[in-house]
C-alpha positions as CSV (number, residue, x, y, z in Angstrom):
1,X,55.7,65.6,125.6
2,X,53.6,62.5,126.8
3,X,53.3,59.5,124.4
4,X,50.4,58.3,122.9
5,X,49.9,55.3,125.3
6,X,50.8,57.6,128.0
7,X,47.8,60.1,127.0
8,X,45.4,56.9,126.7
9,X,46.0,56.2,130.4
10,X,46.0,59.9,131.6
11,X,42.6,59.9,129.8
12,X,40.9,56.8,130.9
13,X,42.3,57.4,134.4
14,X,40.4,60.7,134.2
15,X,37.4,58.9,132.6
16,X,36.9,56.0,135.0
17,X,38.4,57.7,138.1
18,X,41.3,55.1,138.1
19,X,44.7,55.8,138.9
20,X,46.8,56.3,135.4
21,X,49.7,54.4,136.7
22,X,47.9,51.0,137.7
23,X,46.7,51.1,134.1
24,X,48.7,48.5,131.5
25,X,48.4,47.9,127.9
26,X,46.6,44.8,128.2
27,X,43.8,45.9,130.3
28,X,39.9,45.8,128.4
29,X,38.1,49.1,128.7
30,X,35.2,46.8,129.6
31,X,36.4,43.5,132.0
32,X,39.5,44.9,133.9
33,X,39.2,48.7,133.8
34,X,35.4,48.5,134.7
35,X,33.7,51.0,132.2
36,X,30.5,50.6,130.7
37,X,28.7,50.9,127.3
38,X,28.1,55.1,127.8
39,X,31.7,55.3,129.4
40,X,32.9,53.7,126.4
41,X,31.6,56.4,123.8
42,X,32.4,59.2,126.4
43,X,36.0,57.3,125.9
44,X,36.0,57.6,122.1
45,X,35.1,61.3,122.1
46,X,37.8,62.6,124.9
47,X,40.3,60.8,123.1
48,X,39.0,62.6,119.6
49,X,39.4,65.8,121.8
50,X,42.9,65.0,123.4
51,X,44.5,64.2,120.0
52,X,42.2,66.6,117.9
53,X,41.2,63.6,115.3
54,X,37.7,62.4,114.5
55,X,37.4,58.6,114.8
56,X,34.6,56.4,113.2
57,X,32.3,55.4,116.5
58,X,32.0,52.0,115.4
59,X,35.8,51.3,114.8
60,X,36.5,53.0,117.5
61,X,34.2,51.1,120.0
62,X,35.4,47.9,118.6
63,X,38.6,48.7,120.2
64,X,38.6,46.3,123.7
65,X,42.3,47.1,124.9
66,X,44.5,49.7,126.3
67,X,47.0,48.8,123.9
68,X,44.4,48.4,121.0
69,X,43.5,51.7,121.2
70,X,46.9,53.2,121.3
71,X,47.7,51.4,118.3
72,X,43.9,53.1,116.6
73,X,44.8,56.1,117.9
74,X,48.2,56.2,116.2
75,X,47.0,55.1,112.9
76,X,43.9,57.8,112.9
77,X,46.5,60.6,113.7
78,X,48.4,59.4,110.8
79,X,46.2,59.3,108.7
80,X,44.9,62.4,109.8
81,X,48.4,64.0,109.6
82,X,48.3,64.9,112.9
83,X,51.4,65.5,114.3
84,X,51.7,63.2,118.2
């Protein structure tokens, strides 16, 4: 089964029709992956549907980074107690 980080990338690759692989952790939704302010809430609910968690929108669109959001993501599934 994929990591988290690796479902982050396959779903932001998706997103943003960018290659998955040439995506790193330290990359910002915004300045080095290119997506904008609609992208970014399109972002926050396929993630909510890939992990089956519900995020708060503004926590979750404070999130600049890759690795950021892994890191949210993780916390919100436990939290949740969803298993990932």
């Amino acid at each position: 089964m994929a990591t988290v980080e690796e479902r982050v990338k396959q779903v932001t690759g998706r997103l943003l029709k960018i290659d998955p692989a040439s995506i790193k952790t330290g990359d910002n939704f915004g300045a080095d992956l290119g997506a904008e302010s609609i992208q970014s809430v399109e972002l926050v609910a396929s993630f909510e549907e890939e992990f089956g968690i519900e995020m708060d929108e503004d926590a979750a669109l404070a999130v600049t980074t890759v690795g950021s959001a892994v890191e949210f993501i993780t916390q919100v599934c436990n939290e949740q107690g969803v298993q990932i």
